[in-house]
C-alpha positions as CSV (number, residue, x, y, z in Angstrom):
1,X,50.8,36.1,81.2
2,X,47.2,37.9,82.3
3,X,47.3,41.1,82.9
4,X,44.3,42.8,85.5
5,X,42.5,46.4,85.1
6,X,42.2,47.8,88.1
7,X,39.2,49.8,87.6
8,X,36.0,49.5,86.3
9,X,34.7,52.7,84.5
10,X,35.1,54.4,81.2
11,X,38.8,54.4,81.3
12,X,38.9,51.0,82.8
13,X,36.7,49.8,79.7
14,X,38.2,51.7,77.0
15,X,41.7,49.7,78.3
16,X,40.3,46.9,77.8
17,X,38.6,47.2,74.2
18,X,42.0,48.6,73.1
19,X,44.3,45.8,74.4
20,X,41.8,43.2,73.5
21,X,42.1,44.5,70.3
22,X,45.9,45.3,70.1
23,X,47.6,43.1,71.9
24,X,45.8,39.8,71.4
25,X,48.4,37.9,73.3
26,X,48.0,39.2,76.6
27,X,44.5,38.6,78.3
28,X,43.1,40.3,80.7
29,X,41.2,38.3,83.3
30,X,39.3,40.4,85.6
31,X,38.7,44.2,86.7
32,X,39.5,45.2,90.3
33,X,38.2,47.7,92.6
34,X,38.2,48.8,96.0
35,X,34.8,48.3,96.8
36,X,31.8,47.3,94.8
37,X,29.7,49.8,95.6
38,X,28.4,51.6,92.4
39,X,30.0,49.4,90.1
40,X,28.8,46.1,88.4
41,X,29.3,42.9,89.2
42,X,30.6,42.0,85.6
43,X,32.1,44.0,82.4
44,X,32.7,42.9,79.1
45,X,31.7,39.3,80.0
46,X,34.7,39.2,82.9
47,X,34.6,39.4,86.6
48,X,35.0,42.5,88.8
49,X,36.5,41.7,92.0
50,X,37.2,43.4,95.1
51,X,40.6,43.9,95.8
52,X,40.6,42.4,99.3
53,X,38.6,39.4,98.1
54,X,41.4,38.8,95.4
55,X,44.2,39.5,97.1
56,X,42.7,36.4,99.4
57,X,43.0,33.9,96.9
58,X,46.6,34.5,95.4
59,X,49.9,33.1,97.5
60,X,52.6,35.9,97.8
61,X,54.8,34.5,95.0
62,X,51.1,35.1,92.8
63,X,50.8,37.9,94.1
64,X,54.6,39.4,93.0
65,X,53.8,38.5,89.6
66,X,50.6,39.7,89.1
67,X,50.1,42.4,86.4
68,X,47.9,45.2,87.0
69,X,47.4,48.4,85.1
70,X,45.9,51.2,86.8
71,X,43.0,52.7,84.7
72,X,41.4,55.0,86.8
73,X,41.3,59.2,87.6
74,X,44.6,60.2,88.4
75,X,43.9,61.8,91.4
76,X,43.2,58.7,93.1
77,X,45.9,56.6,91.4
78,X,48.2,57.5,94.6
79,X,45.8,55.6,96.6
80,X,45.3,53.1,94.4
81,X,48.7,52.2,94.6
82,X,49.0,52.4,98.5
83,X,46.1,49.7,98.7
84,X,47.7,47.4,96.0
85,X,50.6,47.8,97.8
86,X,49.5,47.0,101.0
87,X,48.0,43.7,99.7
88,X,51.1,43.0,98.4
89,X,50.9,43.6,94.4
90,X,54.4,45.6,93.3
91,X,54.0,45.2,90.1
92,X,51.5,47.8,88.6
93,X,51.7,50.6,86.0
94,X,49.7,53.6,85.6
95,X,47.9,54.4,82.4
96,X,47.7,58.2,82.7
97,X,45.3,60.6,80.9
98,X,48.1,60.7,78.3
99,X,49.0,57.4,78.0
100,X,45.2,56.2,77.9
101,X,44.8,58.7,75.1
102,X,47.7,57.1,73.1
103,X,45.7,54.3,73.5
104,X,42.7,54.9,72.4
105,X,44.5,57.0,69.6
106,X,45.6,53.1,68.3
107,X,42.8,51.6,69.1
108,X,40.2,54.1,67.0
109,X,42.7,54.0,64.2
110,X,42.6,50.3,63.9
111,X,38.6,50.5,63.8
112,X,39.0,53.4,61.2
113,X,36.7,55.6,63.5
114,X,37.1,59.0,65.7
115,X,39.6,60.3,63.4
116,X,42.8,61.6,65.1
117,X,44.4,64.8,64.7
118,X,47.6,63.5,65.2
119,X,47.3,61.1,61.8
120,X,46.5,64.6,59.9
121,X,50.1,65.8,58.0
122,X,51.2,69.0,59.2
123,X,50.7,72.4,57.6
124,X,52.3,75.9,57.5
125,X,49.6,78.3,58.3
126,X,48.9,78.8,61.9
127,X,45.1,79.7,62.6
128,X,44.0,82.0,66.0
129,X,43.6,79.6,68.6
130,X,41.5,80.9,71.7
131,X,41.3,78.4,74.4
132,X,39.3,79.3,77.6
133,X,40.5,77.2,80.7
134,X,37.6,77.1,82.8
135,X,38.1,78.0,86.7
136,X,35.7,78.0,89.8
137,X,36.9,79.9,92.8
138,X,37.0,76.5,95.2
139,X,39.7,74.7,92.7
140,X,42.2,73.4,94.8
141,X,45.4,74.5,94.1
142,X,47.1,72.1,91.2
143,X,49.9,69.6,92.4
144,X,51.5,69.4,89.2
145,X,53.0,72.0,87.0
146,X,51.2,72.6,83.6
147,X,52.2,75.7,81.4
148,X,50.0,77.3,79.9
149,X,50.8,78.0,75.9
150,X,49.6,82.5,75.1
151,X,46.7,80.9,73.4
152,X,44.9,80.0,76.2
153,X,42.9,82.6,78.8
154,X,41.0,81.5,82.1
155,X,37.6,82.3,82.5
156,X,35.9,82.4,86.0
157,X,32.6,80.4,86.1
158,X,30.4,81.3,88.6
159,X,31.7,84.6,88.6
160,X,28.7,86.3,90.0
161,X,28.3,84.1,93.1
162,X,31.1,85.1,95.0
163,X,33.4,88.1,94.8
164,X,36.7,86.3,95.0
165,X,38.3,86.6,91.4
166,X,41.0,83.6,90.3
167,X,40.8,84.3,86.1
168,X,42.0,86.5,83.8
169,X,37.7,87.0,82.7
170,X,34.9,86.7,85.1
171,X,31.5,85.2,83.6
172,X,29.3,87.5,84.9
173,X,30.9,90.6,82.3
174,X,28.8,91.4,78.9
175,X,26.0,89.0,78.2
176,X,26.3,86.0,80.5
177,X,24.1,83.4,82.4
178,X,26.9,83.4,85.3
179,X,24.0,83.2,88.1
180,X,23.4,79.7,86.4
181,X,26.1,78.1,87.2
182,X,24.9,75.9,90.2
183,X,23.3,74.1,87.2
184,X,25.3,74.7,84.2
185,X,28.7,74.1,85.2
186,X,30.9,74.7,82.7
187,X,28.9,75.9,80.7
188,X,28.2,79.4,81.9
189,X,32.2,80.1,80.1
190,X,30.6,78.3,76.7
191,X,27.7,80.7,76.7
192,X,30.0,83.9,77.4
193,X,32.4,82.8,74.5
194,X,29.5,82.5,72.6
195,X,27.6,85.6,73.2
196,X,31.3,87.8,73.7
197,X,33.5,86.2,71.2
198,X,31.4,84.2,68.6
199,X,28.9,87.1,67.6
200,X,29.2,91.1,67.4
201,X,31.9,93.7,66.9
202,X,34.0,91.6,68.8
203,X,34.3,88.2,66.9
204,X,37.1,87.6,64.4
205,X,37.9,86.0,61.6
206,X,36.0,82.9,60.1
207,X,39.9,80.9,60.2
208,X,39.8,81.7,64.2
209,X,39.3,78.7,66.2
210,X,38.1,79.2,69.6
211,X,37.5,76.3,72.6
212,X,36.6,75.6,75.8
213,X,38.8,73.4,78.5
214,X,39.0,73.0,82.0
215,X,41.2,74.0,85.1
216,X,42.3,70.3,85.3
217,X,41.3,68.6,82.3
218,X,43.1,70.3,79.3
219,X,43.2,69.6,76.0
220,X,46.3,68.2,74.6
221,X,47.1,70.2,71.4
222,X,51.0,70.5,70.4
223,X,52.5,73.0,68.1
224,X,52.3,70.7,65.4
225,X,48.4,69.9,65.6
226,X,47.8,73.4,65.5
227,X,49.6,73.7,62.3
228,X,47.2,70.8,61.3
229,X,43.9,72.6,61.7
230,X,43.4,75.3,59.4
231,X,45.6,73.5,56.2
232,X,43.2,70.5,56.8
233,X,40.0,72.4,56.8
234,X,39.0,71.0,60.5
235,X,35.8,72.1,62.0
236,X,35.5,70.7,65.3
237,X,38.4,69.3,67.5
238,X,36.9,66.9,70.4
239,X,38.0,64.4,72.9
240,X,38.5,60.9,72.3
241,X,35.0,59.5,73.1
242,X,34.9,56.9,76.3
243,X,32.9,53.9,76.2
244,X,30.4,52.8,78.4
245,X,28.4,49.3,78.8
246,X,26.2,48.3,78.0
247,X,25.3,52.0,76.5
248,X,25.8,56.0,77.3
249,X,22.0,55.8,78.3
250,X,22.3,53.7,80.9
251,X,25.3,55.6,82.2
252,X,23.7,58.8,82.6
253,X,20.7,57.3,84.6
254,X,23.2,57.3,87.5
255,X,23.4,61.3,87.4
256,X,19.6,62.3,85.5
257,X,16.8,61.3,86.9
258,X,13.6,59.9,84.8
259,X,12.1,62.8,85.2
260,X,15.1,64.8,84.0
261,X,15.4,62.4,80.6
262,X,11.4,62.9,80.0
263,X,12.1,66.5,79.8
264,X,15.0,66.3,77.7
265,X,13.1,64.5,75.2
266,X,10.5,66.7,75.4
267,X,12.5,69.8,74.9
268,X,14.1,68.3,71.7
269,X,11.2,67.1,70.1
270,X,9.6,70.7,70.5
271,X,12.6,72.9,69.0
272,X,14.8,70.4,67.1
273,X,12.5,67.4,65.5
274,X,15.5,66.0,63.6
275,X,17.6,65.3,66.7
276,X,14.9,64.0,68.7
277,X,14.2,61.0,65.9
278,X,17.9,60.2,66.1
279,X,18.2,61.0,69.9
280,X,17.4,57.0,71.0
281,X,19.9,55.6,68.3
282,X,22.5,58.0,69.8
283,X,22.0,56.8,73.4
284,X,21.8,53.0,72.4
285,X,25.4,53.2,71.4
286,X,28.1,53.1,73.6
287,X,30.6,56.1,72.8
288,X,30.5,59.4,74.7
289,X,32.2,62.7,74.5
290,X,32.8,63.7,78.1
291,X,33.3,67.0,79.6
292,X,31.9,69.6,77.2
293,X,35.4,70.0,76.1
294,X,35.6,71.7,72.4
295,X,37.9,73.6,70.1
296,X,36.4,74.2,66.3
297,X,35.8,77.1,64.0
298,X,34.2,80.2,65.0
299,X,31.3,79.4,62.7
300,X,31.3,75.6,63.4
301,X,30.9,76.7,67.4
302,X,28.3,79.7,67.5
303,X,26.0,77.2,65.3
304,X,26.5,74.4,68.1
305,X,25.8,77.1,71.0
306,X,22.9,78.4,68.5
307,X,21.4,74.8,68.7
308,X,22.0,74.3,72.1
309,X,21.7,77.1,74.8
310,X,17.6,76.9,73.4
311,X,17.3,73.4,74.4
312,X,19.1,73.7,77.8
313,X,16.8,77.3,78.5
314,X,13.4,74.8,77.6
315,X,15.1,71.9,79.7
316,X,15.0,74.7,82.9
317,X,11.7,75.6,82.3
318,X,10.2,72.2,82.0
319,X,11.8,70.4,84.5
320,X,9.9,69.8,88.4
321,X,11.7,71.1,90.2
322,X,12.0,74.2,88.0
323,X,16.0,74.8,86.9
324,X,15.7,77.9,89.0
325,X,15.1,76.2,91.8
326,X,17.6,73.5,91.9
327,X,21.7,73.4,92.3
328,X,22.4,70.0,90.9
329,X,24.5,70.2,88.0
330,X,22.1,68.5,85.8
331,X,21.9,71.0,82.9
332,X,25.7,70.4,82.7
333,X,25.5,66.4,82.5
334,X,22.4,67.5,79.7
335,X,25.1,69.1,78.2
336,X,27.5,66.5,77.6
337,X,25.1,64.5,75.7
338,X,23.3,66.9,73.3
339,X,27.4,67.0,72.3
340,X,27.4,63.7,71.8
341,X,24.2,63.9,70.1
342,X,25.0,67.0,67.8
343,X,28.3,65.8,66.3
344,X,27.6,62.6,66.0
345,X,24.8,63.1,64.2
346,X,26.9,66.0,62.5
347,X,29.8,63.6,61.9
348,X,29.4,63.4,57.9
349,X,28.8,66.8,57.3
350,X,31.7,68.4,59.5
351,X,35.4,67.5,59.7
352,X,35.7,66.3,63.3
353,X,39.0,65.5,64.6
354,X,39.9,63.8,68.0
355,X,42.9,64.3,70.7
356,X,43.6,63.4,74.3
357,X,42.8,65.4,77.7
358,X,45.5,66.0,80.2
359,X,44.3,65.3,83.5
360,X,46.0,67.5,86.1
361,X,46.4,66.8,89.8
């Protein structure tokens, strides 16, 4: 029987790489969506349909046993449901941040790329582990329950816009770029671990790993995987990439402008020449590592925030508008791509592992 995606993204596409290639037997036959505003008319070579326009064609009997996996955000899978449901499709299945990674987990391991942690064989010696959960002040509060494991500490970003305090560590404390964060996002906390934790009196040991997640995307690390870091000589944990069609350029046209891209460029072929030749391979390819989500060595992370607060500080001051004069997130979207850029390009001289991201609602 066919089974349908309902959804048409990066998690949508990833689904259907991974059941193309692990479950031959079932065929999927189209991608649905509510609406197809801001999504394309085709993927992978199939259909993407609107839900009312399907639902049209199929008889009630159809309609009962039709197949549909929902690979979208979770916090609009509730919906999602209550529109299938109302069209009269009961039988559907939610593939959640955890069960996508899984997934994916197969899937990479059968095309003996982005390496899991999870296939690494457990060791005894336990590393430091510093996670920093980032958290903005308007986060509504979280549905589900999560708890938190002692290795992990929130960090407020944006600290120094507002006075409200909802972490354990503002951003705006020691050297920080917390004023930034219209722009930077996230990562205003990466900076602050890097200039408060990575370098000075204050850093540790070179076997300390430290990492960056977010207030509803988290990392997915079990006791077990950290036993598996240090006894495995790991540099750099990261999230399993997501795939985008036809490639991670066109993607993040829908969230940079031109403009913005030119100046990237620009930027990187004035302070790092090497990444700037490889830069158009990178972007023709279709896997990206979302989220500026990271946990690695000490070492392995200042000389990442070494490469790249430069470029993102020559990014502000090239762009028109000027980054100072702006609130539009796009230093952050910059971000996620010179990560992509820097460890893939890094991916044969450092031992880069890959896990899932909770998604929390």
């Amino acid at each position: 029987m066919d089974i349908i995606i309902y959804g048409a993204q990066a998690i949508a596409l990833g689904a259907y790489k991974a059941l193309k290639k692990l479950y031959p037997v079932r065929q999927v036959s189209c991608f649905l969506v509510s609406s197809l505003k801001d999504n394309a008319p085709v993927l992978c070579d199939l259909p993407v349909r609107e839900i009312g326009e399907f639902a049209g064609t199929l008889t009630p009997d159809d309609k009962k046993n039709t197949e549909i996996l929902i690979a979208a955000p979770e916090n609009v899978m509730n919906e999602i449901e209550t529109i299938l449901e109302e069209y009269g499709f009961w039988c559907h299945v939610r593939l959640t941040s955890l069960r996508w990674a899984e997934l994916m987990r197969c899937y990479y391991a059968s095309e003996g790329k982005y390496v899991p942690l999870a296939a690494l064989p457990v060791g005894f010696h336990k590393p430091d582990i510093h996670m920093f959960i980032a958290k903005f002040y308007r986060d509504k509060p979280l549905k589900s329950e999560y708890q938190t494991s002692d290795w992990m500490q929130s960090i407020q970003v944006g600290a120094a816009l507002c006075m409200e305090r909802v972490a354990d560590i503002p951003d705006c404390m020691g050297d920080n770029i917390s004023a930034k964060n219209v722009n930077y996002s996230e990562l205003t906390a990466l900076y602050w671990i890097w200039k408060n934790r990575l370098v000075g009196k204050t850093a540790g040991g070179e076997e300390e790993y430290y990492g960056l997640s977010h207030y509803r995307r988290i990392m997915e690390l079990s006791a077990d995987d950290i036993l598996k870091l240090a006894d495995n000589d790991v540099d750099v944990v990261l999230p399993y990439p997501m795939p985008y069609e036809p490639d991670i350029e066109e993607h993040h046209k829908r969230y940079l402008a031109e403009s913005d891209w030119n100046v990237l460029r620009l930027a990187l072929a004035e302070l790092q020449p090497e990444y700037a030749k490889v830069f158009p391979g990178i972007l023709k390819q279709q896997y990206f590592y979302n989220y500026n989500i990271i946990l690695a060595k000490k070492s392995v992370l200042a000389a990442y925030c070494e490469w790249l607060f430069p470029i993102l500080e020559r990014v502000e001051e090239l762009s028109v508008p000027k980054g100072s004069e702006r609130q539009d997130r796009y230093i952050g979207y910059m971000g996620e791509t010179l990560e992509t850029l820097y460890f893939m390009h890094n991916r044969d001289k450092l031992n880069i592992v890959h896990t899932g991201c909770r998604f929390l609602t």
